[in-house]
N, C-alpha and C positions, 0 to 999 in steps of 0.2 A: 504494500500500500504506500504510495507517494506522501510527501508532508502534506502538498495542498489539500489531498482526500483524506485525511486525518484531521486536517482545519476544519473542513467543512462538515467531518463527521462530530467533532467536538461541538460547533457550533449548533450543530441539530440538536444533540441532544444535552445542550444549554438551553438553548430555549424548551424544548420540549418539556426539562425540569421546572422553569419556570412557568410554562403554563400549567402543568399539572398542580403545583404549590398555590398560583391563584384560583385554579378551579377546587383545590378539595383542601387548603390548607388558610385561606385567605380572606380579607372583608367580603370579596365577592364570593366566597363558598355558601354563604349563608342563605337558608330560605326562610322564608315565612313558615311553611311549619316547624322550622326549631323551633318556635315558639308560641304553638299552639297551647298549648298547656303549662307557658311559662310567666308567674305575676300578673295582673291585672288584665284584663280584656281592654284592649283602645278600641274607642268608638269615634271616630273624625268629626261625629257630629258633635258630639258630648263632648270630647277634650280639646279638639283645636274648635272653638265656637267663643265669640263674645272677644272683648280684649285680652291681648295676650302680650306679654314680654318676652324679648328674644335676647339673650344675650353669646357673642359669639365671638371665636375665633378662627382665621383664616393660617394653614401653613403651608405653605411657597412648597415646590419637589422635593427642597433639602432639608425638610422636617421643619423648617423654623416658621416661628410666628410672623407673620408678615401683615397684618393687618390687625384690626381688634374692630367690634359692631356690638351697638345696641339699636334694637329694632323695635319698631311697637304695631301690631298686627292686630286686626279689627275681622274675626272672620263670622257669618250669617250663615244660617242652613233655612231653606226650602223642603223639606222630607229627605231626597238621596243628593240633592243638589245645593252644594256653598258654592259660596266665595270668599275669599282670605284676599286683603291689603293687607299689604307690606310695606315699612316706613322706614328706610335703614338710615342710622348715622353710623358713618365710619369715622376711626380714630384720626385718619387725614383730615375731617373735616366734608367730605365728601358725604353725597347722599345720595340715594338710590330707591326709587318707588317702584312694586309688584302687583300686579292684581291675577291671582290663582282663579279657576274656575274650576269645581271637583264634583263628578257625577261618580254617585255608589253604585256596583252592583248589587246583588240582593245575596251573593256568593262573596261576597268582602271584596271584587276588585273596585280599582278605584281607576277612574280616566283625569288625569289634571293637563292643564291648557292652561299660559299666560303667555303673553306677548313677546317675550324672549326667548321662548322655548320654538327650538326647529321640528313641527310635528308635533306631537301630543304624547305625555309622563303616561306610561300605563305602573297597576304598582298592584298590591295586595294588603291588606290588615287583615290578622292572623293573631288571637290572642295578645300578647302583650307589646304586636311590635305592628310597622307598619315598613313596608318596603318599596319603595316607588324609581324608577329609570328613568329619564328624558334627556333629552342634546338641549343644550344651553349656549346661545348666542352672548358671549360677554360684551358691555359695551366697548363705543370707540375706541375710549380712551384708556380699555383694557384690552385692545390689540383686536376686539372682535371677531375671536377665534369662537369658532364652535366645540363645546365640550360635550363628552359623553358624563352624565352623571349618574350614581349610585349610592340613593338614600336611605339611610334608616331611621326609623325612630321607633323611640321606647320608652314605656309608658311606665314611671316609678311607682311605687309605694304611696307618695305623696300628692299625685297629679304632675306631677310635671314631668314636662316630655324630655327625655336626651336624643339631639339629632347630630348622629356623625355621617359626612356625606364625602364619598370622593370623587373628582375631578380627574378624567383623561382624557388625551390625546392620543389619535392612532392606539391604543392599548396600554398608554405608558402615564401612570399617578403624575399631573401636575397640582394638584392642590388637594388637600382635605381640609371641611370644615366641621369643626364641635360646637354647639353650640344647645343651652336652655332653653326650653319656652313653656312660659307655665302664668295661670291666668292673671290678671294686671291685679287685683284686688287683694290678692294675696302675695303682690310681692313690698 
């Protein structure tokens, strides 16, 4: 066997390892039924409804914090049908407005649609978590790149939600975000 066919065989099965470790070892290994039967049942209408606090952090590829947000979110239900505003200030001084549109299934999926998203979030809530995918257009003056994303949220002991979300490109993590949201009255 030649060195070049030893590169390219090293190489296959470099990535090959790595895809297998994101698929069954990784944030995205995770389904919605892990957590059928894990803490509290989320209800999108019940716990993201009414005002809400958001508080958050952004980290850049290289693990680091690269931004900081507080958010204040105003979301209404119709029966299987809201809609969630979103108010962000970021620690630059910077601000940023959303408006989500979220149609239930009667099977726990969920359809969300906002005006930055390329296509339409499809996602699932499944006892104590909620799992949602959509391409996300960043603005201008974030390069205006389109991202795939992959969210989670999880519904505490306490009501409040933990959402940790990642950001890629072509297949490769550019950003994760963590962030609280949990209802305005009680924070």
């Amino acid at each position: 066997m030649t060195g070049l066919a030893i590169f390219v065989l090293g190489l296959l099965v470099a990535f090959a390892a790595v895809a297998l470790k994101d698929r069954y070892l990784g944030f995205k290994a995770q389904g919605p039924g892990d957590y059928a039967n894990a803490g509290p049942d989320i209800d999108l209408r019940r716990h993201l409804n009414g005002p809400i606090l958001c508080e958050g952090v952004i980290y850049g590829p290289t693990g680091r914090v690269t931004s900081r947000f507080v958010a204040d979110f105003d979301a209404t239900w119709e029966g299987d049908k809201g809609q969630m505003t979103e108010e962000f200030t970021y620690d630059s001084g910077a601000t940023q407005s959303r408006i989500w549109t979220f149609s239930l299934g009667n099977d726990g999926t969920i359809r969300a649609d906002a005006p930055d998203l390329v296509g339409s979030g499809h996602g699932m809530q499944m006892g104590s978590a909620i799992h949602l995918r959509y391409r996300i257009r960043l603005p201008a003056d974030s390069g205006g790149h389109v991202l795939d994303v992959t969210d989670w949220m999880y519904l505490m002991e306490n009501g409040a939600i933990m959402n940790r979300s990642q950001f890629s490109k072509f297949g490769i993590k550019v950003a994760e975000l963590v962030a609280t949201m949990r209802p305005k009255e009680a924070a």
